[in-house]
Short mmCIF file of the C-alpha atoms (twelve columns), coordinates in Angstrom:
data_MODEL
# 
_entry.id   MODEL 
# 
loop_
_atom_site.group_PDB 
_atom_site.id 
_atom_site.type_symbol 
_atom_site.label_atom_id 
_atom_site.label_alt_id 
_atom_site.label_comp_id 
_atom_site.label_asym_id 
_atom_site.label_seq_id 
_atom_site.Cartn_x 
_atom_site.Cartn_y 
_atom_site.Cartn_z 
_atom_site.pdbx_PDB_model_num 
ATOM 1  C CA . UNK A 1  -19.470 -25.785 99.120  1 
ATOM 2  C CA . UNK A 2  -18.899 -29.082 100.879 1 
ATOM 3  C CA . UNK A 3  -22.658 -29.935 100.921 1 
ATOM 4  C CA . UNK A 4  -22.648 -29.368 96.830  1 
ATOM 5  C CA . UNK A 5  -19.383 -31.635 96.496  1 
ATOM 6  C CA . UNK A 6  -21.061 -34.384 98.158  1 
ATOM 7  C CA . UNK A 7  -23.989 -34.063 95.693  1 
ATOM 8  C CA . UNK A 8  -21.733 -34.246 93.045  1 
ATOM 9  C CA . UNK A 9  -20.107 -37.166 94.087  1 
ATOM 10 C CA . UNK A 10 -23.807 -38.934 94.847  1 
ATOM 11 C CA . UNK A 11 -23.878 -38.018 90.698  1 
ATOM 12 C CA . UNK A 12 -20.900 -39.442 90.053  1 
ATOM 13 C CA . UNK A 13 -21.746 -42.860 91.765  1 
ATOM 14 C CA . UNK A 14 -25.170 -43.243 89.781  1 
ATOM 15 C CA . UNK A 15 -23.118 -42.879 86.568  1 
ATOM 16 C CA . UNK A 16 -20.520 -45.512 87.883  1 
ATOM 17 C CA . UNK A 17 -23.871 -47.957 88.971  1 
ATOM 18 C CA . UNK A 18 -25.289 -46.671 85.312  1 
ATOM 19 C CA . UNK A 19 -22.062 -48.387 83.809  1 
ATOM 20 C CA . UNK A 20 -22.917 -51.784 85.034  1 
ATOM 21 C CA . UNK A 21 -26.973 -51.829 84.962  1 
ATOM 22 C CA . UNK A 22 -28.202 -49.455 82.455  1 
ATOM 23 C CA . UNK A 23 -30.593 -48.529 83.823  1 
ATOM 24 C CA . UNK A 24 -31.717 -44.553 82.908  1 
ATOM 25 C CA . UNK A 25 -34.381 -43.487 85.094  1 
ATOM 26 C CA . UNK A 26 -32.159 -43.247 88.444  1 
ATOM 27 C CA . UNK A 27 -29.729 -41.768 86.271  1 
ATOM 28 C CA . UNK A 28 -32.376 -38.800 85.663  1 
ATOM 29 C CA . UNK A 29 -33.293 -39.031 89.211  1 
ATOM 30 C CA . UNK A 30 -29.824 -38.371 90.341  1 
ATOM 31 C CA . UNK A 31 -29.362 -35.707 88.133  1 
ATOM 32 C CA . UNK A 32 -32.519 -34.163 88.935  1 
ATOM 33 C CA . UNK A 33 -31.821 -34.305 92.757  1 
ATOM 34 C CA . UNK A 34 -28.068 -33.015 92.323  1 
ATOM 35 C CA . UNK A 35 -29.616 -29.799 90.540  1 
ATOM 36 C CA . UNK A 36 -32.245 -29.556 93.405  1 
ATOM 37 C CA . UNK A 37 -29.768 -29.600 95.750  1 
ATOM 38 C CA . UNK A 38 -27.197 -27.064 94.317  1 
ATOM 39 C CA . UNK A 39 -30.701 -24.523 93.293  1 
ATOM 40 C CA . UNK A 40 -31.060 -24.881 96.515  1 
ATOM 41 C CA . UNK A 41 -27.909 -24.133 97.962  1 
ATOM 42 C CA . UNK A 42 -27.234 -21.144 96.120  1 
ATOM 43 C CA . UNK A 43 -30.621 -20.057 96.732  1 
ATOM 44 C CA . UNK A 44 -30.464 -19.063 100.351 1 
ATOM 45 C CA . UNK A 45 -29.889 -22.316 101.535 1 
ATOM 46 C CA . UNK A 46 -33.742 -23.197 100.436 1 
ATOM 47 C CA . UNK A 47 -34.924 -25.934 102.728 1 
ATOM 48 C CA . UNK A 48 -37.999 -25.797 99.811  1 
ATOM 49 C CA . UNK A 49 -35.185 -27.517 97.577  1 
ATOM 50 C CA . UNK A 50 -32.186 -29.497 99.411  1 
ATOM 51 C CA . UNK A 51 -34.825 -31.981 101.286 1 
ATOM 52 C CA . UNK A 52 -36.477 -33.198 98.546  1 
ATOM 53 C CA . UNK A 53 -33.021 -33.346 96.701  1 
ATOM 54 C CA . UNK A 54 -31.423 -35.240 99.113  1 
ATOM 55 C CA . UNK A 55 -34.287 -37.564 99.395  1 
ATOM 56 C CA . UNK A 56 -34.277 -37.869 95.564  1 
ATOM 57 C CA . UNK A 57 -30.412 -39.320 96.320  1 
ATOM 58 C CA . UNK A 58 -31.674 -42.012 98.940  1 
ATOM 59 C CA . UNK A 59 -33.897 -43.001 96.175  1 
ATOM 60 C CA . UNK A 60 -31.297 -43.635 94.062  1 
ATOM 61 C CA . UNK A 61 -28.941 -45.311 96.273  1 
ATOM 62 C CA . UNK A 62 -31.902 -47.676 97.347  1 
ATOM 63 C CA . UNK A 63 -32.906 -48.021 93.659  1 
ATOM 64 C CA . UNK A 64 -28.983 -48.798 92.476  1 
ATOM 65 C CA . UNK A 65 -28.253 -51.405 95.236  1 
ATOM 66 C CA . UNK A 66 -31.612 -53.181 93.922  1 
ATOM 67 C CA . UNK A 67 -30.795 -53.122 90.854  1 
ATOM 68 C CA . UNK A 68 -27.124 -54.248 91.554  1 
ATOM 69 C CA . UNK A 69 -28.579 -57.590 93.261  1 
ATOM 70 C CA . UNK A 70 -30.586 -58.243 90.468  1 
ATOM 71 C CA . UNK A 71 -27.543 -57.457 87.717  1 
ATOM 72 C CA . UNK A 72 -25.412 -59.891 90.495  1 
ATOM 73 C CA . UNK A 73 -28.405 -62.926 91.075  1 
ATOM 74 C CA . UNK A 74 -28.820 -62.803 86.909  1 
ATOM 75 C CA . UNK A 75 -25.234 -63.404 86.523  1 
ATOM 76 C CA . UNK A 76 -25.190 -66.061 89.351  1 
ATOM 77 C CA . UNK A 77 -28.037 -68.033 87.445  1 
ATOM 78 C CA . UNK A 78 -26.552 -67.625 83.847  1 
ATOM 79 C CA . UNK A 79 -22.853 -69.055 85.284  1 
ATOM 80 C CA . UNK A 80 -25.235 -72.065 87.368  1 
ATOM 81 C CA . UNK A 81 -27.714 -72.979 84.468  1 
ATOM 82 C CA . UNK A 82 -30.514 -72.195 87.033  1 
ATOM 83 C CA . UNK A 83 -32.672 -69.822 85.578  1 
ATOM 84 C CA . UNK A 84 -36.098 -69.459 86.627  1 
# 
């Protein structure tokens, strides 16, 4: 149960980061690895599903914090006048 809570909350955070970039695909990625993650859970504790899952959720966080320094460098420039 607590493994599945913290995959929830991992979903939760992409929407948040969603909110601010809008940016869909690690949206889908997140919600694709979340359901991994529970399948797997439920299923036997599947090692076939929760790896991949969780990796799917790295991705994301990796992905989100990228696209968070762009979002934040973008603003910096617009405020500055020194676009590229």
């Amino acid at each position: 149960m607590f493994m599945q809570l913290l995959a929830l909350g991992a979903l939760v955070g992409a929407l948040i980061s969603y909110r601010r970039h809008r940016s869909i695909p690690p949206v889908l990625l997140s919600i694709v690895s979340t359901a991994l993650i529970i399948y797997g859970i439920r299923n036997y504790l599947d090692t076939h599903y929760i790896y991949p899952g969780l990796m799917g959720l790295l991705i994301v966080s990796v992905w989100n914090n990228i696209l968070e320094q762009r979002l934040k460098t973008q603003k910096t420039e617009a405020e500055t006048g020194t676009a590229q």
